[in-house]
Every structure is written in structure tokens, then in C-alpha cells.
N, CA, C and O atoms as a GROMACS GRO file, in nm:
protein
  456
    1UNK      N    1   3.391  -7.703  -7.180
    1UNK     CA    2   3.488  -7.794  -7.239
    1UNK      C    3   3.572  -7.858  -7.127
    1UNK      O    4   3.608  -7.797  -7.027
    2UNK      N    5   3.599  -7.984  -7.154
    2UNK     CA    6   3.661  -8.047  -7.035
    2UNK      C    7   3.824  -8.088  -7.050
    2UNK      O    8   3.879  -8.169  -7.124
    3UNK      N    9   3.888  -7.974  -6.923
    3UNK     CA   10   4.016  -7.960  -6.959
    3UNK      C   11   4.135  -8.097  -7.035
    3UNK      O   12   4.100  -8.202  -6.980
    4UNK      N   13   4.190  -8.112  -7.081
    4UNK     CA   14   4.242  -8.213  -7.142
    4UNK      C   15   4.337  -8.315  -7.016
    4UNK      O   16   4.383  -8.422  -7.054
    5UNK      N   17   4.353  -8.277  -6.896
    5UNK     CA   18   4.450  -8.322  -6.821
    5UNK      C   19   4.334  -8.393  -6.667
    5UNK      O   20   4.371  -8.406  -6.550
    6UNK      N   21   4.206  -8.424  -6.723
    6UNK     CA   22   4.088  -8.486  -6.679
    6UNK      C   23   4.090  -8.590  -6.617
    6UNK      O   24   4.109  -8.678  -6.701
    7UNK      N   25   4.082  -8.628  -6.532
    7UNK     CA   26   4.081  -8.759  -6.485
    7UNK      C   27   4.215  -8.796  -6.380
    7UNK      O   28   4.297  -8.713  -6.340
    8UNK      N   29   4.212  -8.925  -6.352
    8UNK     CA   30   4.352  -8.963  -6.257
    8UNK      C   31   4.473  -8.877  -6.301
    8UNK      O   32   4.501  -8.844  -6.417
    9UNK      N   33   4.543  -8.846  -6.183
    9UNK     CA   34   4.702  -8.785  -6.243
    9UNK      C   35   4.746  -8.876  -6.133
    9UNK      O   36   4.678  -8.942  -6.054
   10UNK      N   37   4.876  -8.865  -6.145
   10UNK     CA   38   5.033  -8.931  -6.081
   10UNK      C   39   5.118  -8.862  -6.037
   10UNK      O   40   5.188  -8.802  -6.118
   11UNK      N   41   5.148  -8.842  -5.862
   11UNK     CA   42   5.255  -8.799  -5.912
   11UNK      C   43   5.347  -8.854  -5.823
   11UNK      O   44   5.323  -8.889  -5.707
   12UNK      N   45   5.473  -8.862  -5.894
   12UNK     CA   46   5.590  -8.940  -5.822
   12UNK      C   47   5.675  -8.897  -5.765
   12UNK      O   48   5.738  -8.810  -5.826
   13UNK      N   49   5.723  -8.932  -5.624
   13UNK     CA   50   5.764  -8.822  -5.551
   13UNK      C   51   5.922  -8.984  -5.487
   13UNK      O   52   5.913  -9.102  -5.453
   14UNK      N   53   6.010  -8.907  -5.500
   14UNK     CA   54   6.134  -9.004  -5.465
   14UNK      C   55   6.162  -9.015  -5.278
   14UNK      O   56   6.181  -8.923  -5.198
   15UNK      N   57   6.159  -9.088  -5.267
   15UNK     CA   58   6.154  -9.176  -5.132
   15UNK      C   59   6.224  -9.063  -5.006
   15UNK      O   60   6.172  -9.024  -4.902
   16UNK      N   61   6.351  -9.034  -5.060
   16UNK     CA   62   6.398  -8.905  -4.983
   16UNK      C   63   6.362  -8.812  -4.958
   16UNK      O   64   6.386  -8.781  -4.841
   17UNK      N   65   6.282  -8.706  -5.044
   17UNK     CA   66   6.214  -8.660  -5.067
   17UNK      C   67   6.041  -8.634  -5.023
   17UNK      O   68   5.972  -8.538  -5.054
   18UNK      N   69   6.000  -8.764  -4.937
   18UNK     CA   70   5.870  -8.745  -4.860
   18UNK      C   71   5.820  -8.646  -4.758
   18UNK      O   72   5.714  -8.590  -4.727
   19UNK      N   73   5.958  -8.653  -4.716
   19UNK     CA   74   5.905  -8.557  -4.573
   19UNK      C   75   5.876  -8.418  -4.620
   19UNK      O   76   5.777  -8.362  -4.574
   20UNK      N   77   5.951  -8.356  -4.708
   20UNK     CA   78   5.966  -8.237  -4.758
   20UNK      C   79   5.850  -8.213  -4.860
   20UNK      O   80   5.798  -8.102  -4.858
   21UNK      N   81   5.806  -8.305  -4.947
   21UNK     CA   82   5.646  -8.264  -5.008
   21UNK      C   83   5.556  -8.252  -4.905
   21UNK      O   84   5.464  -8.170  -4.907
   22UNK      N   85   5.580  -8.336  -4.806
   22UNK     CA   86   5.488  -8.356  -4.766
   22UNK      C   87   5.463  -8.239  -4.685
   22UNK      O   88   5.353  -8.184  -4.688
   23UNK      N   89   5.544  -8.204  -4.623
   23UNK     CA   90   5.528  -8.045  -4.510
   23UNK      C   91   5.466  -7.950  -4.676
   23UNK      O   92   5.358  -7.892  -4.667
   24UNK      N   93   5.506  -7.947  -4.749
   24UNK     CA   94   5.474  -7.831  -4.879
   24UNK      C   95   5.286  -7.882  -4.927
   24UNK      O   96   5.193  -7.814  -4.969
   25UNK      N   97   5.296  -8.001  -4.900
   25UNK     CA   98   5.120  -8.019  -4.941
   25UNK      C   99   5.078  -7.976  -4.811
   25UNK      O  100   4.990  -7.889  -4.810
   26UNK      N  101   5.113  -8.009  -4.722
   26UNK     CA  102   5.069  -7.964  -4.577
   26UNK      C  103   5.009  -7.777  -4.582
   26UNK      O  104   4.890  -7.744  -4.582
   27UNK      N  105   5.086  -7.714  -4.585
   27UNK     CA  106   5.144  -7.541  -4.590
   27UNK      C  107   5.034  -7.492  -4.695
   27UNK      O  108   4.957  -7.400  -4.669
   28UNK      N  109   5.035  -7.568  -4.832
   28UNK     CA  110   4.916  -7.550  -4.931
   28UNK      C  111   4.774  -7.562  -4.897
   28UNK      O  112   4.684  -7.480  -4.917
   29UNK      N  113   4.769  -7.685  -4.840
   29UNK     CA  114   4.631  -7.720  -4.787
   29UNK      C  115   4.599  -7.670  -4.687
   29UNK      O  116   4.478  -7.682  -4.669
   30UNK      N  117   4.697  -7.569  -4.535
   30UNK     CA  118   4.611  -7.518  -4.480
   30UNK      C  119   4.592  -7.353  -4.547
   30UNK      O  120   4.507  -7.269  -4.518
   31UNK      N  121   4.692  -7.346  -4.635
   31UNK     CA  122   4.642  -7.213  -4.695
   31UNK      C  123   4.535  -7.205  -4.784
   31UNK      O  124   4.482  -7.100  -4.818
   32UNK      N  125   4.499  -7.329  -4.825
   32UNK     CA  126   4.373  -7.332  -4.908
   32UNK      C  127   4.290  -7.316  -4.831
   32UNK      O  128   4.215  -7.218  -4.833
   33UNK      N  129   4.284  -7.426  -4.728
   33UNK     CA  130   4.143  -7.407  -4.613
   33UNK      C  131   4.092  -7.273  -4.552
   33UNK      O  132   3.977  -7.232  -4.538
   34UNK      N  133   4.224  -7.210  -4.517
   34UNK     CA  134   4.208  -7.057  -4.505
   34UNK      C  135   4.111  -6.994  -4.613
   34UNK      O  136   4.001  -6.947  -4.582
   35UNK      N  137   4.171  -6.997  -4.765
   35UNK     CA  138   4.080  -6.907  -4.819
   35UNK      C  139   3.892  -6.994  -4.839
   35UNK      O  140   3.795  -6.921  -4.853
   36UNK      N  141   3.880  -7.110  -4.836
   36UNK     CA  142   3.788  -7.164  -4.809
   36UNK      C  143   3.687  -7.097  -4.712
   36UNK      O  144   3.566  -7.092  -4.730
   37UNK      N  145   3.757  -7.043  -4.602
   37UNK     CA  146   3.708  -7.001  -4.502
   37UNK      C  147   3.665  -6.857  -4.483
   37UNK      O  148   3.588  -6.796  -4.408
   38UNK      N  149   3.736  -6.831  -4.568
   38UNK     CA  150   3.726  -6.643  -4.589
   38UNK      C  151   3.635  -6.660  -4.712
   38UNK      O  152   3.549  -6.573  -4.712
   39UNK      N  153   3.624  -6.764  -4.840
   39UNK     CA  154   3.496  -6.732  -4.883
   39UNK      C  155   3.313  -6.774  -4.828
   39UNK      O  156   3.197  -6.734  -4.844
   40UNK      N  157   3.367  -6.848  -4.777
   40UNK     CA  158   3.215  -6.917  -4.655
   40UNK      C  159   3.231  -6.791  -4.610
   40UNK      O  160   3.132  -6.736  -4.659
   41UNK      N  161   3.258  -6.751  -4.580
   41UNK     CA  162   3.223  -6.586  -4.450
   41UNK      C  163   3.200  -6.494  -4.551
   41UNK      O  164   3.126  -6.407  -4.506
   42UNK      N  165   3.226  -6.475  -4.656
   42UNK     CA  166   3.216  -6.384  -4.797
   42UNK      C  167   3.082  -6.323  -4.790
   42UNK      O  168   2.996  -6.401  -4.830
   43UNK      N  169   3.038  -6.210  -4.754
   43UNK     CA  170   2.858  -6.159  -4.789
   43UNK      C  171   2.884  -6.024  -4.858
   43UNK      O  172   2.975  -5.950  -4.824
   44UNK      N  173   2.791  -5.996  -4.962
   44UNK     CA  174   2.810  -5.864  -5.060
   44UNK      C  175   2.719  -5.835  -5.040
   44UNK      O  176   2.609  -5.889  -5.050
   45UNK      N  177   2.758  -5.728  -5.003
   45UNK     CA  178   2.663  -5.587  -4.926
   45UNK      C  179   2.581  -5.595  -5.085
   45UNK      O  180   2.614  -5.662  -5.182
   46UNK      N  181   2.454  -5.492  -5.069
   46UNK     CA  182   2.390  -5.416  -5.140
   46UNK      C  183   2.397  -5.298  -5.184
   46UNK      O  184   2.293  -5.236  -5.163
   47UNK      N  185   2.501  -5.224  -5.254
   47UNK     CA  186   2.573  -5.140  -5.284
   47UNK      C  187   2.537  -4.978  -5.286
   47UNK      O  188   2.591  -4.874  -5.246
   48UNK      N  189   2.413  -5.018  -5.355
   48UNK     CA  190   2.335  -4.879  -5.375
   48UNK      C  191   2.201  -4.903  -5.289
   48UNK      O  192   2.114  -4.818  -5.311
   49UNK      N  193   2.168  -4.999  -5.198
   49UNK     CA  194   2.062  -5.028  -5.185
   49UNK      C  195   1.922  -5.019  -5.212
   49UNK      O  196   1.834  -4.972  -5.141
   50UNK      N  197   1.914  -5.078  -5.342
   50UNK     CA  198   1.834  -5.068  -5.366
   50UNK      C  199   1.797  -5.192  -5.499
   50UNK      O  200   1.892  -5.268  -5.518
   51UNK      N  201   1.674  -5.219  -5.589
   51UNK     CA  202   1.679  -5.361  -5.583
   51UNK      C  203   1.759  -5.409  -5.689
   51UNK      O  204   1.765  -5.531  -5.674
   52UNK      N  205   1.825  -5.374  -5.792
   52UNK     CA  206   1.888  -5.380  -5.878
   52UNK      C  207   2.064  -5.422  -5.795
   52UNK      O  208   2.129  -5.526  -5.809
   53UNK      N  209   2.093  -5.320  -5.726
   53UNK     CA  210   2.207  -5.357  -5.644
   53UNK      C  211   2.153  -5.515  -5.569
   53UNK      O  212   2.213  -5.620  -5.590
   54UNK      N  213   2.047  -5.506  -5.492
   54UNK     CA  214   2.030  -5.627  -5.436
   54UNK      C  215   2.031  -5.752  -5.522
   54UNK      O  216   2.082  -5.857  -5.483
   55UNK      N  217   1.971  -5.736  -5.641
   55UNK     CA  218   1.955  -5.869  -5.681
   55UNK      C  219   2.122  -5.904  -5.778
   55UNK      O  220   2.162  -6.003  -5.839
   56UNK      N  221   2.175  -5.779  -5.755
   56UNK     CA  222   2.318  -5.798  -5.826
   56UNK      C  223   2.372  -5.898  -5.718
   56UNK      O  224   2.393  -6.018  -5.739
   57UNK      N  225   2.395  -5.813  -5.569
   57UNK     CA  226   2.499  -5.908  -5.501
   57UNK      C  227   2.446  -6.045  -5.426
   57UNK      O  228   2.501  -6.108  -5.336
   58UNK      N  229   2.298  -6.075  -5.507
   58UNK     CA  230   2.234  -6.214  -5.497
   58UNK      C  231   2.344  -6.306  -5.575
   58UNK      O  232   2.434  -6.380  -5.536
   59UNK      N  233   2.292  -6.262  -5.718
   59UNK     CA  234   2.402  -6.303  -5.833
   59UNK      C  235   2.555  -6.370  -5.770
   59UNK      O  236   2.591  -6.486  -5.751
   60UNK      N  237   2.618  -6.243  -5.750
   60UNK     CA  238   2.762  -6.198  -5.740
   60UNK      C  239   2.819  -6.362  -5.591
   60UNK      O  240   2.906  -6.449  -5.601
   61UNK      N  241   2.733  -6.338  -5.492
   61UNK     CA  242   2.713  -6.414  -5.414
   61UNK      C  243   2.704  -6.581  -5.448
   61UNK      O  244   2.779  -6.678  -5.437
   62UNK      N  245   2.586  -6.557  -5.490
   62UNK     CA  246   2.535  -6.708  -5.599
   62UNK      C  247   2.665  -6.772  -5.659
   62UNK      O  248   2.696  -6.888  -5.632
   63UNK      N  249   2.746  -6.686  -5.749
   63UNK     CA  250   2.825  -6.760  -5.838
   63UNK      C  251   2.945  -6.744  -5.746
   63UNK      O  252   3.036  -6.784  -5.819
   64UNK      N  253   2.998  -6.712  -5.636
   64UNK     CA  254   3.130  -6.713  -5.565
   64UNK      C  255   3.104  -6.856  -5.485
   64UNK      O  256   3.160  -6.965  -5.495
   65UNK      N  257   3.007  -6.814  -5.410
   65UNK     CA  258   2.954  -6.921  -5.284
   65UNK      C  259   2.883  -7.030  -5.335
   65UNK      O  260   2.899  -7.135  -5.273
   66UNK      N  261   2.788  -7.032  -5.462
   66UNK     CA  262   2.682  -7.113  -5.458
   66UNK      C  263   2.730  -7.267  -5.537
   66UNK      O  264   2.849  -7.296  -5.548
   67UNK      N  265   2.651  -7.333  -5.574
   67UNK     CA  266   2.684  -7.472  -5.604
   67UNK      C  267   2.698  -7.497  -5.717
   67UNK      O  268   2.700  -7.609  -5.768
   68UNK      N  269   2.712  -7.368  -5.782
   68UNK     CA  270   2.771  -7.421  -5.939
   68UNK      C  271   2.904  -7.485  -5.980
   68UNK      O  272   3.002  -7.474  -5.905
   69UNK      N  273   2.911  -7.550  -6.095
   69UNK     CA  274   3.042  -7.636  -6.112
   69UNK      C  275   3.163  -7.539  -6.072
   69UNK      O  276   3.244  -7.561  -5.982
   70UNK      N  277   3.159  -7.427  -6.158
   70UNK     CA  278   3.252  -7.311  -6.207
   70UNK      C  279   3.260  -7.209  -6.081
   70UNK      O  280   3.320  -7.102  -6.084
   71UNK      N  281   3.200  -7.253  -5.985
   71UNK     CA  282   3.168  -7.132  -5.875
   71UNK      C  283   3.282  -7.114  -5.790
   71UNK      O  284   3.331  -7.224  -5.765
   72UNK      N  285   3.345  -7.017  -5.732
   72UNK     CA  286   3.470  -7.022  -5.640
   72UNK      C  287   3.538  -7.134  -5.546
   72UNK      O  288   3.651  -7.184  -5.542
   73UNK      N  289   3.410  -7.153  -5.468
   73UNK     CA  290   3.378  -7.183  -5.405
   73UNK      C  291   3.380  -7.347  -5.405
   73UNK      O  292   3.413  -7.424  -5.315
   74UNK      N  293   3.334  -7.372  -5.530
   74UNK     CA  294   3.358  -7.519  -5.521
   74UNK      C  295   3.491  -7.546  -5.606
   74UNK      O  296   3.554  -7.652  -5.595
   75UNK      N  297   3.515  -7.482  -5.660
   75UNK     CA  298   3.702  -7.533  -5.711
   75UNK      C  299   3.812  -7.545  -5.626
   75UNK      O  300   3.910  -7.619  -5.626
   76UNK      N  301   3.753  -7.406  -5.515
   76UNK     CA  302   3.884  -7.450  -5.382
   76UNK      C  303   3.867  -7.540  -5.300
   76UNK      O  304   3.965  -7.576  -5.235
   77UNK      N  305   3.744  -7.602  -5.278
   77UNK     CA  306   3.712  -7.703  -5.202
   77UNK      C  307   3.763  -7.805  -5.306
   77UNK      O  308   3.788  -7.906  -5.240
   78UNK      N  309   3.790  -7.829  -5.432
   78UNK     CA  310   3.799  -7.935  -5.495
   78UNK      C  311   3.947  -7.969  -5.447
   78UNK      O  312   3.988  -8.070  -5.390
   79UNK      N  313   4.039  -7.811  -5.502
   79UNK     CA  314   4.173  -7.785  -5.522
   79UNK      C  315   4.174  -7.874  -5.369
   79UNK      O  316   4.228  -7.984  -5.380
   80UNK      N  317   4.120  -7.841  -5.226
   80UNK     CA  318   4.136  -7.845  -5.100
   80UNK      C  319   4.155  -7.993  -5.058
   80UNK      O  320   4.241  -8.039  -4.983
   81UNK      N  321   4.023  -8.077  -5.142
   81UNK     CA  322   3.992  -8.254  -5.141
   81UNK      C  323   4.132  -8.294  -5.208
   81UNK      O  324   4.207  -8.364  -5.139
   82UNK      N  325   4.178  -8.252  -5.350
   82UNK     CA  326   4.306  -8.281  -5.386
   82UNK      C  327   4.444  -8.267  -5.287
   82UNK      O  328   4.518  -8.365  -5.282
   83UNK      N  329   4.458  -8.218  -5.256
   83UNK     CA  330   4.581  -8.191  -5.215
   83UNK      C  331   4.590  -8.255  -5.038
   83UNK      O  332   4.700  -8.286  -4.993
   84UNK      N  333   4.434  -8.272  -4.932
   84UNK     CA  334   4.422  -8.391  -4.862
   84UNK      C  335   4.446  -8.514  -4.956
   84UNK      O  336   4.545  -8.587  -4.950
   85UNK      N  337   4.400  -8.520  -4.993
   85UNK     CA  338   4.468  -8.719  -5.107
   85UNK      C  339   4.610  -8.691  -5.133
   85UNK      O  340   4.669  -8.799  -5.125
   86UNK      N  341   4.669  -8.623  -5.152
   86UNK     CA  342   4.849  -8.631  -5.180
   86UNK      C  343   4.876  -8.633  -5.058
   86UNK      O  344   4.975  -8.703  -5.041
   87UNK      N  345   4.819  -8.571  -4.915
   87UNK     CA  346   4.879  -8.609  -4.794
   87UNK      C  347   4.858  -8.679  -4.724
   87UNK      O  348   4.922  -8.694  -4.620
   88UNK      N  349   4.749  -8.753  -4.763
   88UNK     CA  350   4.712  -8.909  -4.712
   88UNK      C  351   4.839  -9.021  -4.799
   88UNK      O  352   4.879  -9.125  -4.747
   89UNK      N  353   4.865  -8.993  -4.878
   89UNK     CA  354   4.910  -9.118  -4.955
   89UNK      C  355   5.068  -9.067  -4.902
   89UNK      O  356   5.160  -9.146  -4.882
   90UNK      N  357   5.075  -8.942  -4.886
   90UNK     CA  358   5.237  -8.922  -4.870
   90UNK      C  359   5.259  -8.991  -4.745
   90UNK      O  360   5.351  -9.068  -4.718
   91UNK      N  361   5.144  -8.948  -4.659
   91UNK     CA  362   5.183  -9.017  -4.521
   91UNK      C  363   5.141  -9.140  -4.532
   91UNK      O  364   5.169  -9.216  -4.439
   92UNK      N  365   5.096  -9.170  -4.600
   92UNK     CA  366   5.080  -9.379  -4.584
   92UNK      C  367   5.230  -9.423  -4.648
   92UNK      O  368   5.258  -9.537  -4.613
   93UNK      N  369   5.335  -9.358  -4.735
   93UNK     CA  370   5.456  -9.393  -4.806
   93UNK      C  371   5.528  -9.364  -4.647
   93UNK      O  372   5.601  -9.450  -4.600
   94UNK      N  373   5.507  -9.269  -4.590
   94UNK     CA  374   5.652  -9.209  -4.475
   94UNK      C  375   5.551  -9.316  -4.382
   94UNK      O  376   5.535  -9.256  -4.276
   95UNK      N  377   5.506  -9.395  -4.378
   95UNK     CA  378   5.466  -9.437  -4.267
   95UNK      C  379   5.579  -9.574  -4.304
   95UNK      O  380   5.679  -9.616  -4.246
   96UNK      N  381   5.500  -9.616  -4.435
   96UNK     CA  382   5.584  -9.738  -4.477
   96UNK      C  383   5.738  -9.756  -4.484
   96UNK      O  384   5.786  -9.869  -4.483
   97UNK      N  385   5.813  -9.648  -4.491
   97UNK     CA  386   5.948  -9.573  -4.490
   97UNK      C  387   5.995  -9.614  -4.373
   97UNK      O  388   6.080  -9.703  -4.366
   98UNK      N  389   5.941  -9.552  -4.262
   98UNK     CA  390   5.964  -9.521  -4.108
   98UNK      C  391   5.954  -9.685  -4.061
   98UNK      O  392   6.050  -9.725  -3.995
   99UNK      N  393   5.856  -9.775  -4.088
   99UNK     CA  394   5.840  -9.877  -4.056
   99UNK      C  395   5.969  -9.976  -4.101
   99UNK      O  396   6.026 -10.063  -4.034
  100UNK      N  397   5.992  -9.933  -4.228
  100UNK     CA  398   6.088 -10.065  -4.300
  100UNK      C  399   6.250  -9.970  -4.256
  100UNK      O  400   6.342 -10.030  -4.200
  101UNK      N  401   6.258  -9.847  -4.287
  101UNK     CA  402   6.464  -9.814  -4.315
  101UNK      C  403   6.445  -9.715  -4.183
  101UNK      O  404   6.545  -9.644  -4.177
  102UNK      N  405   6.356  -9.686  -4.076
  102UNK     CA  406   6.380  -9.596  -3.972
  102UNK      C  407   6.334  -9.441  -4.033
  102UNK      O  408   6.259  -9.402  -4.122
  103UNK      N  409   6.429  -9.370  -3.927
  103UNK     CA  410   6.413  -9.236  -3.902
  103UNK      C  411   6.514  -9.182  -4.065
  103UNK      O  412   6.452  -9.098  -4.130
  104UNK      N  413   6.591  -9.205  -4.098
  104UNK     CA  414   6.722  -9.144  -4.201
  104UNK      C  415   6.660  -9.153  -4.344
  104UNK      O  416   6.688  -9.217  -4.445
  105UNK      N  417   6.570  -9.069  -4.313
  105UNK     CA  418   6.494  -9.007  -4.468
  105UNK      C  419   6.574  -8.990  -4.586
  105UNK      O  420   6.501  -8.982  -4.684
  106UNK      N  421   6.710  -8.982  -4.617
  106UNK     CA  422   6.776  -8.951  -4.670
  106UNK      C  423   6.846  -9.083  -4.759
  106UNK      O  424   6.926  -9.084  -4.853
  107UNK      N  425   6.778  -9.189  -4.686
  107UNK     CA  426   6.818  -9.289  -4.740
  107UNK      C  427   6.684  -9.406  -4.745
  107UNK      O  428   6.685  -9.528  -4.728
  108UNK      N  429   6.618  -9.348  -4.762
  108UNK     CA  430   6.488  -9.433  -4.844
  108UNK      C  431   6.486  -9.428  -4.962
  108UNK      O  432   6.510  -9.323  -5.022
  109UNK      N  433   6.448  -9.563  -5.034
  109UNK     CA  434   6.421  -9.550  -5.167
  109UNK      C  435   6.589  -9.627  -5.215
  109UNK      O  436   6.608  -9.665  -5.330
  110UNK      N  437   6.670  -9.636  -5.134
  110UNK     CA  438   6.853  -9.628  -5.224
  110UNK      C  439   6.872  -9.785  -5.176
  110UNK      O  440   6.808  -9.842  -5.088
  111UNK      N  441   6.932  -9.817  -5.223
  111UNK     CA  442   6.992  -9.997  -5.195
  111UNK      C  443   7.094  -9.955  -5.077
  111UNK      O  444   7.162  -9.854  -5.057
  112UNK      N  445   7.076 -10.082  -5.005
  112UNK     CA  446   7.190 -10.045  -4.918
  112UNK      C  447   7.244 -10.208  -4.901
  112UNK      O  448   7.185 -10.316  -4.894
  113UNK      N  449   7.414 -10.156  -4.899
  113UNK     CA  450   7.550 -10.272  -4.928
  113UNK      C  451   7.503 -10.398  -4.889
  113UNK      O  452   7.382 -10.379  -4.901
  114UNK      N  453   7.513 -10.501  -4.854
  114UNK     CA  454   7.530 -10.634  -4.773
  114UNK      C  455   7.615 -10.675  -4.681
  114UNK      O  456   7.604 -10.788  -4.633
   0.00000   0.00000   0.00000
């Protein structure tokens, strides 16, 4: 069944406020990549060795690592692609920020007097 919240999301993040998502998508995404990395290295022994154990941690293996939709493995890489796209776009906004009102993050996004 396909979760109800499917497709494009939004999210809106206030002008002051960039630098600070942005270090927090940062911190997420290399902690995702981390576990990305610890499941690529992931191998399940053969327990009892013998072939019933073996063809278990074929299985067990298969569905963590392998290329199924639902598989570990590919949801954190998804979660991983998501959360690079919020820090591409955050940093294309702090780029645009930095370019137009400077360094004073604190005041992007606000009208300022005449």
C-alpha cells in the first residue's frame, strides 16, 4: 500500500533560520551515510553451519542488503538521496542570502527601513 504522504513534499524553512537546518540536514545525512555503510559491510555468518542456517542468512542478507523495494538497505539510501536534496536547495537559498543581505543571517528574509 502506498503511504498516503507519496509524492513531492515542501518544506519551508524561514530565511534566518538556513544556516541552522542546514548544519541539522548536514549531521543527519552524515549519520545516515554512516549506517549505509555499516549495512554494505553487513555479512551473516552461517549460524549452525549447516544448509538450512546457510540458506537462512542468504535470505536474512537478501532482504537487508538486496534490491528489494522494502529492503534496508534501499530505504536508507532513499532516506540518504532525500535529505542530500534539502541540502542542495538549502545551500542554493544561503548562497542566494549571502549574495543579496551578506554575512547577518539573522536578518534574511525581514524588510529592512529606507
Amino acid at each position: 500500500m502506498e503511504p498516503a504522504y507519496a509524492g513531492t513534499q515542501t518544506l519551508r524553512v524561514e530565511p534566518s533560520a538556513i544556516p541552522g537546518a542546514l548544519a541539522a540536514f548536514r549531521e543527519a545525512h552524515a549519520r545516515v551515510s554512516e549506517k549505509v555503510t555499516a549495512l554494505d559491510a553487513l555479512r551473516v555468518p552461517e549460524w549452525a553451519n549447516d544448509p538450512v542456517s546457510g540458506t537462512t542468512a542468504t535470505e536474512f542478507t537478501q532482504r537487508t542488503n538486496g534490491g528489494g523495494d522494502d529492503s534496508a538497505s534501499k530505504c536508507l539510501r532513499g532516506y540518504q538521496e532525500q535529505l542530500q536534496r534539502a541540502i542542495t536547495a538549502l545551500e542554493q537559498a544561503e548562497r542566494g542570502y549571502l549574495a543579496t543581505e551578506g554575512t547577518n543571517s539573522a536578518m534574511w528574509g525581514k524588510t529592512h527601513p529606507a
